[in-house]
C-alpha positions in Angstrom: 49.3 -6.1 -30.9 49.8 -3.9 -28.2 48.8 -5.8 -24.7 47.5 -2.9 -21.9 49.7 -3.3 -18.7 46.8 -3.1 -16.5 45.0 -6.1 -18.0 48.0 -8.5 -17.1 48.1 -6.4 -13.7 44.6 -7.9 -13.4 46.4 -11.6 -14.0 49.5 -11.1 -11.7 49.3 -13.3 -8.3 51.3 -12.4 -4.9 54.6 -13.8 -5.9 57.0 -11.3 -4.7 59.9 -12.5 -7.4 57.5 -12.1 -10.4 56.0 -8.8 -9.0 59.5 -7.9 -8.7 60.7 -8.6 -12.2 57.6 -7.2 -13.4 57.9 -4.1 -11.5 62.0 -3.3 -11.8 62.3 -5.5 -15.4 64.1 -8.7 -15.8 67.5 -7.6 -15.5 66.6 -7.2 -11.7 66.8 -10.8 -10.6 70.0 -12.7 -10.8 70.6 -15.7 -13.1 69.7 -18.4 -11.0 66.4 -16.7 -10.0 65.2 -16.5 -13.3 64.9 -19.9 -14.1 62.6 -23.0 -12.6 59.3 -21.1 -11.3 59.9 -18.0 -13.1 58.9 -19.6 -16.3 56.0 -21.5 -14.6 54.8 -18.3 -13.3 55.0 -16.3 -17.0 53.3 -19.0 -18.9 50.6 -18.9 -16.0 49.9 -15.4 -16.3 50.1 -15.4 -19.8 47.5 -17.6 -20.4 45.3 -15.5 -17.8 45.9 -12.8 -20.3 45.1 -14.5 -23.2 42.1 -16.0 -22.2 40.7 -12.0 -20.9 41.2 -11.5 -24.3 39.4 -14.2 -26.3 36.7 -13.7 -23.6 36.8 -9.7 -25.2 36.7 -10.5 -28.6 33.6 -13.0 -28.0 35.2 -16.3 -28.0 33.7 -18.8 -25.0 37.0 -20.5 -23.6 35.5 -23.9 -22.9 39.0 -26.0 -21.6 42.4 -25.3 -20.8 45.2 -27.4 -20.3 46.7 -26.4 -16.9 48.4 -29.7 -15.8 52.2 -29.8 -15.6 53.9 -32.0 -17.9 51.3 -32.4 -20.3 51.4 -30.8 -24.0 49.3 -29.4 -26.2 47.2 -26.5 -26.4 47.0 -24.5 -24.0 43.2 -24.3 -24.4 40.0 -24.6 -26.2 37.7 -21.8 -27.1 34.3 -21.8 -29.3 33.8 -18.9 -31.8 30.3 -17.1 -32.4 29.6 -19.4 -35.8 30.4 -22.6 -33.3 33.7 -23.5 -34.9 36.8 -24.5 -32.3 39.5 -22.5 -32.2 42.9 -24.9 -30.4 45.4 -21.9 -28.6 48.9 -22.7 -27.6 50.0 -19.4 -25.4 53.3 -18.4 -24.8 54.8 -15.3 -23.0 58.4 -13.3 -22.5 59.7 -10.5 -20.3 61.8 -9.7 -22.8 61.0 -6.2 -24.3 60.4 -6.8 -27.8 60.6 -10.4 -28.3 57.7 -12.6 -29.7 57.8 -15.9 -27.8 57.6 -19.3 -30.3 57.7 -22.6 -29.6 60.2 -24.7 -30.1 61.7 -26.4 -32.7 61.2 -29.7 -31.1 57.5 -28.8 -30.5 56.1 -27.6 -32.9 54.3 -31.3 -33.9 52.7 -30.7 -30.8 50.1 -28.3 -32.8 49.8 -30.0 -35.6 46.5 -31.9 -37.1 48.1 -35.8 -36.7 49.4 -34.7 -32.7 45.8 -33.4 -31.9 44.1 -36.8 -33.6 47.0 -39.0 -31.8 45.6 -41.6 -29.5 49.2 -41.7 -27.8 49.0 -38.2 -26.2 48.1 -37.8 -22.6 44.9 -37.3 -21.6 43.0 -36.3 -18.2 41.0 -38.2 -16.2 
């Protein structure tokens, strides 16, 4: 699936470095500047994204999961038959790479993590 530039235009805040990278491609910014926020900032903006385009295809995005630390999905959206659809988001700069999650993660969007008592919780 082809993502249009202009709708993750739409998601982009003011940070100059991500502007920059996103602008002049990720081969702009020296090693130590693409590590720490840079990664805070593309899973940011990629959930933007993602949730412009559940809200497109008719899906009501009822929760997301915006705290630091905390895993899970990424958000909660309700389909037009009522049913919950659980969304873990994940973005690249990198031309031609599909983002996954990581090995030592992947439990986290499985049936017995989401019915786990032990996970964090808000409030």
């Amino acid at each position: 699936m082809t993502i249009d530039a202009g709708l993750v235009e739409r998601c982009l805040g003011e940070d100059p470095l991500f502007r920059r990278v996103w602008v002049e491609g990720l081969d702009a910014l020296k090693l130590d500047e693409r590590r720490g926020r840079l990664c805070l900032d593309i899973g940011t903006i990629a959930e933007s994204v993602a949730t412009l385009l559940m809200l497109e295809a008719g899906l009501e995005v009822f929760a997301e999961l915006a705290a630091p630390g905390v895993h899970g999905a990424d958000m909660l959206a309700l389909t037009p038959h009522g049913e919950v659809l659980a969304v873990e988001v994940k973005g690249t700069l990198r031309p031609g790479t599909v983002p996954r999650i990581g090995r030592g993660r992947r439990r986290q969007t499985s049936l017995e993590w989401l019915d786990s008592r032990s996970k964090p919780r808000d409030g």
